[in-house]
N, CA and C of each residue as an Amber inpcrd file, in Angstrom:
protein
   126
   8.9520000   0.5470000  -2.0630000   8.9050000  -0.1700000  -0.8170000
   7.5300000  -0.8270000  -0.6770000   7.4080000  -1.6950000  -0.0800000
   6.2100000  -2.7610000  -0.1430000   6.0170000  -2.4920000   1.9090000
   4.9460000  -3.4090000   1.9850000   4.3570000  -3.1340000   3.2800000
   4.9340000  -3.7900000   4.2820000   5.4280000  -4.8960000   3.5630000
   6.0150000  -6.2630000   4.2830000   7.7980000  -6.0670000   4.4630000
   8.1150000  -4.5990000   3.6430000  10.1480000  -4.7420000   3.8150000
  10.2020000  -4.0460000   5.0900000   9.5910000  -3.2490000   5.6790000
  10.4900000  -2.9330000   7.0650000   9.1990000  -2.6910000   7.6510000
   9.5540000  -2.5940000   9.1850000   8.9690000  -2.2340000  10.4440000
   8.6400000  -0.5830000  10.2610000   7.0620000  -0.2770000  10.8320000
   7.3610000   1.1670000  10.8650000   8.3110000   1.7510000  11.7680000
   8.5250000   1.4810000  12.6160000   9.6420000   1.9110000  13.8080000
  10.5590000   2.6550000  12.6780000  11.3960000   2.0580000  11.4900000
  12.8350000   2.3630000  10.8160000  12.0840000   3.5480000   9.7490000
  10.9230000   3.8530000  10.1190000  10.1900000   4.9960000   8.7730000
  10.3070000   5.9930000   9.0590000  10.5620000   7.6270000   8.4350000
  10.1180000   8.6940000   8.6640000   9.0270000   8.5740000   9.0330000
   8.6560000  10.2440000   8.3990000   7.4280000  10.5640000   8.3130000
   6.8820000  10.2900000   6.8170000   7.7750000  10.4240000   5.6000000
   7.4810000  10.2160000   4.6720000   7.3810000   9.4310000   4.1510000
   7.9720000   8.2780000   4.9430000   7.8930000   6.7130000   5.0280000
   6.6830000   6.3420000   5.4290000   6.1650000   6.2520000   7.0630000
   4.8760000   6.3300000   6.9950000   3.9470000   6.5980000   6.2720000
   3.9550000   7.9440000   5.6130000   2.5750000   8.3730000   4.6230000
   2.7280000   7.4820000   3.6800000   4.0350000   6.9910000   2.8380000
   3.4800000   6.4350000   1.8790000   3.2520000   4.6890000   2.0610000
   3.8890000   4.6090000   2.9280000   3.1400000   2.9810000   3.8170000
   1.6240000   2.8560000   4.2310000   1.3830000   4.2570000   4.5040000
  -0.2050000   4.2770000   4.5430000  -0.7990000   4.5100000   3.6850000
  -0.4760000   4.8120000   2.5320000  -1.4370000   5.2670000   1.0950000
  -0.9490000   3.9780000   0.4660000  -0.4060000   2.8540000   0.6300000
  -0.1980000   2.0520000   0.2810000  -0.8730000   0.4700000   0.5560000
  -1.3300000   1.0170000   2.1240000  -2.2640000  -0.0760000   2.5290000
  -3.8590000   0.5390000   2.3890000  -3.9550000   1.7990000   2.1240000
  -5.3100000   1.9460000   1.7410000  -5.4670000   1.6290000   0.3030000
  -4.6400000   1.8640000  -0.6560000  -4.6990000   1.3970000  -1.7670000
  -4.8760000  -0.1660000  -2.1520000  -4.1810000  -0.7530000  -1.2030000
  -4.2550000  -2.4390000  -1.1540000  -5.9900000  -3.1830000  -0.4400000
  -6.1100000  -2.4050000   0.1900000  -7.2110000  -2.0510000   0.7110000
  -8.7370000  -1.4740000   0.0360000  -8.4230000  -0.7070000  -1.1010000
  -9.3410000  -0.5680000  -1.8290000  -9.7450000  -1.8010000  -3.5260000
  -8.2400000  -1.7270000  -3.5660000  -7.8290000  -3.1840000  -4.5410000
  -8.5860000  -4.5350000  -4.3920000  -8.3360000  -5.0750000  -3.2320000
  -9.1570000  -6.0570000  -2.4720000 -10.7120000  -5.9980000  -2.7560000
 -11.2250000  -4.7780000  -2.2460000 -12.4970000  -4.6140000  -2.0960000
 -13.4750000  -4.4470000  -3.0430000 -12.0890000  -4.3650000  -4.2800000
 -12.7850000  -3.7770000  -6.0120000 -13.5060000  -2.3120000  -5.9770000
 -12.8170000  -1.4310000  -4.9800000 -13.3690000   0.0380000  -5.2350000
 -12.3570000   1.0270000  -6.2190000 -11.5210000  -0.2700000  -6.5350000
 -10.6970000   0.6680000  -7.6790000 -10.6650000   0.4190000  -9.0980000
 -10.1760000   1.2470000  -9.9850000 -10.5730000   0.7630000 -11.7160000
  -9.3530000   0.4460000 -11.8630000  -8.3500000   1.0160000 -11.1560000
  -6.5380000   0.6360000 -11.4540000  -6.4070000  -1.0400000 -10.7210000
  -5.1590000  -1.8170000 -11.5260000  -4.9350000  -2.5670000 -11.0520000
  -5.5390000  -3.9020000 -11.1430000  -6.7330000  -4.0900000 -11.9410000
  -7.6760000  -4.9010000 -12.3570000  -6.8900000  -6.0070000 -13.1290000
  -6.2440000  -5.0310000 -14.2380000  -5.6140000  -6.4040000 -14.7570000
  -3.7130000  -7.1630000 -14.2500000  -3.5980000  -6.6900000 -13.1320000
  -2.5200000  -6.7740000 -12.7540000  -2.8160000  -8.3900000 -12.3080000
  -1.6340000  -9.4120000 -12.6950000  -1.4220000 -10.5450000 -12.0490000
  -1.0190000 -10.7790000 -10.3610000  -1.6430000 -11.4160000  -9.3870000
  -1.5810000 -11.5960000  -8.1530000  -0.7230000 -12.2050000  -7.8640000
């Protein structure tokens, strides 16, 4: 699941957590505080 397919409203709880480890991850990506993901195409 991506950040952008549903509303949190339709999430668990386990939905949430991983919607949120998902925008901190996107979030660290951005910022270049991560070694993963470097060579991934945008």
């Amino acid at each position: 699941m991506r950040l952008w397919t549903l509303h949190p409203r339709y999430l668990d709880a386990r939905g949430l957590v991983a919607l949120w480890r998902e925008a901190r991850l996107a979030q660290a990506v951005l910022g270049g505080k991560t070694r993963g993901y470097t060579h991934t195409p945008s």
